[in-house]
C-alpha positions as CSV (number, residue, x, y, z in Angstrom):
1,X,0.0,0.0,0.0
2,X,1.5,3.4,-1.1
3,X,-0.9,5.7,-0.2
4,X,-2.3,6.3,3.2
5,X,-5.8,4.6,4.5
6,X,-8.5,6.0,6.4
7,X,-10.8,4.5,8.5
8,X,-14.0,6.2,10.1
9,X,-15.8,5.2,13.5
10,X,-18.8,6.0,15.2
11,X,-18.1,6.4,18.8
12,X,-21.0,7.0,21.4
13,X,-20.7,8.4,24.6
14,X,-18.8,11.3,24.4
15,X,-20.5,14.5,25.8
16,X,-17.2,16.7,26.2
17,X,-14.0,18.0,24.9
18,X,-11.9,16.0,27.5
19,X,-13.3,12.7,26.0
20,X,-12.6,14.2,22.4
21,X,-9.2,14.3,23.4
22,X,-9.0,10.5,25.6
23,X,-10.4,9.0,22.4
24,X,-7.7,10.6,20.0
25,X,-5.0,10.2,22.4
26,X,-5.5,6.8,22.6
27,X,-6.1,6.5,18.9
28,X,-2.7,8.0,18.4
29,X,-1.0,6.1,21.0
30,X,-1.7,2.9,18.5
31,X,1.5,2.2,16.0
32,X,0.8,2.6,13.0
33,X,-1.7,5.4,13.3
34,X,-0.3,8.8,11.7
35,X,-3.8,10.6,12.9
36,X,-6.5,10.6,14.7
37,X,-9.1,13.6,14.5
38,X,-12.6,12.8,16.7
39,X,-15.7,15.1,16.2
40,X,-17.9,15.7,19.0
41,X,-20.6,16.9,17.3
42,X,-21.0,13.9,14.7
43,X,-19.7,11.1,17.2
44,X,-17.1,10.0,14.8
45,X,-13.2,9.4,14.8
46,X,-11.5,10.0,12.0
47,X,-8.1,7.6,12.0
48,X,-5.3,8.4,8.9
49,X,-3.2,4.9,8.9
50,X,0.9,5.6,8.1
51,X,1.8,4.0,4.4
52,X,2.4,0.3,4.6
53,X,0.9,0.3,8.1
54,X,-1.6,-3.0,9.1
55,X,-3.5,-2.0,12.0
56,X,-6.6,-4.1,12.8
57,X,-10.2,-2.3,12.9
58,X,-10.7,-4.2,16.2
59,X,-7.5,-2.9,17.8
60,X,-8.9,0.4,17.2
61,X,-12.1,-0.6,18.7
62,X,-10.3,-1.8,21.9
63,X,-8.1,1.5,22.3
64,X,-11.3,3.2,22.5
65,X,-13.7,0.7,24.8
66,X,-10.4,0.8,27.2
67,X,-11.1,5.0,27.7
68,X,-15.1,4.0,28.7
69,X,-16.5,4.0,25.1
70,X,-18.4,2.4,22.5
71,X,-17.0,2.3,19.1
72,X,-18.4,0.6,15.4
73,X,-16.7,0.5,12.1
74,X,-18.4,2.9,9.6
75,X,-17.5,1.3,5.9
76,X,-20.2,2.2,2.6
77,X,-22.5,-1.0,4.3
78,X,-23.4,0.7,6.8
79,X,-22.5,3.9,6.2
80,X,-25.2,4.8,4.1
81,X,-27.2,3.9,7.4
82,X,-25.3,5.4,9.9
83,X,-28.0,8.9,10.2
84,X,-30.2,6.1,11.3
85,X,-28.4,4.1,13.6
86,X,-26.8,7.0,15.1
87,X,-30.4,8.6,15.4
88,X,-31.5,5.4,17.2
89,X,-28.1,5.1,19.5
90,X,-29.3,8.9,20.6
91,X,-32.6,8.3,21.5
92,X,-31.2,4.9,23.7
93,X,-28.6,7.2,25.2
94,X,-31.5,9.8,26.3
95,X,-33.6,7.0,27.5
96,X,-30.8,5.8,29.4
97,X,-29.8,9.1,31.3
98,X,-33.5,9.7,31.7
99,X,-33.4,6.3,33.8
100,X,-30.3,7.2,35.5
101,X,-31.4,10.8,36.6
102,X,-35.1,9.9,38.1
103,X,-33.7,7.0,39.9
104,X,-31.3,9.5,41.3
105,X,-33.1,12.3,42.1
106,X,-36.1,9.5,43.5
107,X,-33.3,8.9,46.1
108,X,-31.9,12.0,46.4
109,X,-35.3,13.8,47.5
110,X,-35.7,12.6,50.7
111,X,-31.9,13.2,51.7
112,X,-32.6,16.5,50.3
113,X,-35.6,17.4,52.2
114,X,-34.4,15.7,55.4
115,X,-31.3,17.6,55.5
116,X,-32.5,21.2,54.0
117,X,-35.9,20.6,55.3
118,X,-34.2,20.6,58.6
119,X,-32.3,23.7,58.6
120,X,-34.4,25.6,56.6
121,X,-38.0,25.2,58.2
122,X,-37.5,25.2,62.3
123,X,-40.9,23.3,62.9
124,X,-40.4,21.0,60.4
125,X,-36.7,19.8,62.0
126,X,-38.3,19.8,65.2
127,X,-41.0,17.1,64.1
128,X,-38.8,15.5,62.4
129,X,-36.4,14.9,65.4
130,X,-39.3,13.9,67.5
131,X,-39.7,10.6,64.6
132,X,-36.2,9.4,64.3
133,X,-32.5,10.2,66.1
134,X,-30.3,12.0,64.4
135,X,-28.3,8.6,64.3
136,X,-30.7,7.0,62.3
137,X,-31.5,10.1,60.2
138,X,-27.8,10.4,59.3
139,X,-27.5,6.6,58.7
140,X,-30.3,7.0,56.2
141,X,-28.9,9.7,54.4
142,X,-25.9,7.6,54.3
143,X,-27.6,4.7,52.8
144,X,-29.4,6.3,50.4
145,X,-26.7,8.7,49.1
146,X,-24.5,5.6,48.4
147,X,-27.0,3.9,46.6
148,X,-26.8,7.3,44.5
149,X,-23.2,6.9,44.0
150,X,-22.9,3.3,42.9
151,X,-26.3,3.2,40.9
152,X,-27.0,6.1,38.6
153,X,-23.8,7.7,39.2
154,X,-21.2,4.9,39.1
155,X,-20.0,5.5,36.2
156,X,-18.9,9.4,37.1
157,X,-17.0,7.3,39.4
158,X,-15.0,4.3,37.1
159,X,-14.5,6.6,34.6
160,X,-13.8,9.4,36.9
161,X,-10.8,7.5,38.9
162,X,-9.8,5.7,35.4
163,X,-9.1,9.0,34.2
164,X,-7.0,10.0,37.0
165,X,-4.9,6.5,37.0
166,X,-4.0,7.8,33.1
167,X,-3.8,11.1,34.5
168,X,-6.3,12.7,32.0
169,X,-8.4,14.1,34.6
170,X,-11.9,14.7,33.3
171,X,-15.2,15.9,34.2
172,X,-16.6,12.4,35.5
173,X,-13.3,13.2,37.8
174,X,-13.9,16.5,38.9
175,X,-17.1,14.5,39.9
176,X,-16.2,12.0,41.2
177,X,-13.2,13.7,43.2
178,X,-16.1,16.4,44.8
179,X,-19.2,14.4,45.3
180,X,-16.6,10.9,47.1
181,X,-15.2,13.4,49.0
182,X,-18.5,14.9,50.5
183,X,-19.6,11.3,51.2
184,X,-15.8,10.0,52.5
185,X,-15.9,12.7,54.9
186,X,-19.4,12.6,55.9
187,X,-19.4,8.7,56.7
188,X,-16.2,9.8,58.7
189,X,-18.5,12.4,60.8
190,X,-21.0,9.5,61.5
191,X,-19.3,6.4,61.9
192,X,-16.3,7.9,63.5
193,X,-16.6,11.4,64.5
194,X,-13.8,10.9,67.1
195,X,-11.6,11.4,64.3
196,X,-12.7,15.0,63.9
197,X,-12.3,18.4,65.5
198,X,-14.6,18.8,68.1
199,X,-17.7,20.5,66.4
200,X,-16.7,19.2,62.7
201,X,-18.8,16.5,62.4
202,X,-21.4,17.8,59.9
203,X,-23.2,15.5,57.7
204,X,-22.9,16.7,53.6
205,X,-24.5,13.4,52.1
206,X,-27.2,16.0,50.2
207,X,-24.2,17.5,48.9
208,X,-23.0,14.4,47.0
209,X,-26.1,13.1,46.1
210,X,-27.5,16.6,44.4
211,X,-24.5,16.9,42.2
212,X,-24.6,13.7,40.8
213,X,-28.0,14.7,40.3
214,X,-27.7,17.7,38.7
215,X,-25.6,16.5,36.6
216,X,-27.1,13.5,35.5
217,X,-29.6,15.9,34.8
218,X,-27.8,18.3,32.7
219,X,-26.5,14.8,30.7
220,X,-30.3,13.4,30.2
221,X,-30.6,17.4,28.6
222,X,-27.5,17.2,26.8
223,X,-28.3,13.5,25.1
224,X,-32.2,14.5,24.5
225,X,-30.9,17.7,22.9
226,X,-28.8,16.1,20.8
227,X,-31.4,13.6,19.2
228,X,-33.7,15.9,18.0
């Protein structure tokens, strides 16, 4: 081969420039590969091969399921029908943030309420303290928060930290770094406030909980947006 190939990919789940830029890095990273140009907008990857170079479509698949993401071989088969499918693989990505973001604000609500509630609304803190300790009112918050964490918002969390490991910090690890850290240091406060300053053990399970879903909300806006 004399002259240079290109191959095109549909990649879905990219919803930011950082994952523009995991997707080509690890593109490029791949020997054989002179370029690697990803567009955000069209979810596709655009990958120049160097002359004489014999890189595998699936190798190029891999480098991109290892970042978090879903990759497919556009060629004129399926090219023709790739407006559809990449219609259809929109409207399954809204559907699925939908999912994510109602089961996480259904658990998020009463942490919400219990917490703000309290400190907003004197009466309402003082019937609520009269129904359950504070113990058991924290260890609810706890419980349900977690499930937050490791259900809708799990993967802010394996993407978040992967990113970190390859040190290409992202979003999902800003995320994940803000919303673990309100949670690590609020278990702390309940489980083990003897670790803490006198007077610092404050319980911030709302705050990790509404940020993951908040943002799960903007995402479920962001995909929906993008279908139509």
């Amino acid at each position: 081969m004399t002259q240079q190939e290109g191959v095109q990919l549909a990649v879905h789940g990219m919803n930011c420039a950082a994952c523009v830029r995991h997707v080509e890095n690890a593109l490029k990273a791949i020997e054989g590969v002179d370029q690697a140009f990803v567009n955000l907008a069209t979810a596709k990857a655009y990958v120049t091969l160097a002359p004489h170079a014999r890189v595998a479509h699936t190798t190029l698949i891999q480098a991109i399921q290892k970042k978090g993401f879903e990759a497919q071989l556009l060629n004129e088969s399926n090219e023709l029908n790739a407006p559809a499918e990449n219609q259809k693989a929109l409207a399954k990505e809204a559907q699925q943030k939908k999912q994510a973001f109602l089961l996480a604000l259904i658990l998020t609500l009463p942490v919400f309420i219990s917490d703000m509630g309290s400190h907003l609304i004197a009466p309402f803190a003082h019937w609520l303290h009269q129904q359950i300790s504070p113990y058991a009112l924290g260890f609810m918050q706890a419980s349900l928060a977690t499930l937050v964490m490791v259900v809708p918002g799990r993967d802010f969390f394996l993407l978040g930290f992967n990113a970190l490991w390859q040190r290409q910090p992202d979003m999902n690890s800003l995320v994940a770094v803000g919303a673990g850290s309100a949670w690590l240091y609020s278990m702390v406060a309940l489980f083990a406030p003897f670790l803490l300053p006198a007077g610092a053990n404050h319980l911030y399970f709302e705050a990790a909980a509404v940020v993951i879903t908040l943002i799960l909300l903007g995402k479920y806006l962001e995909a929906r947006a993008k279908g139509q």
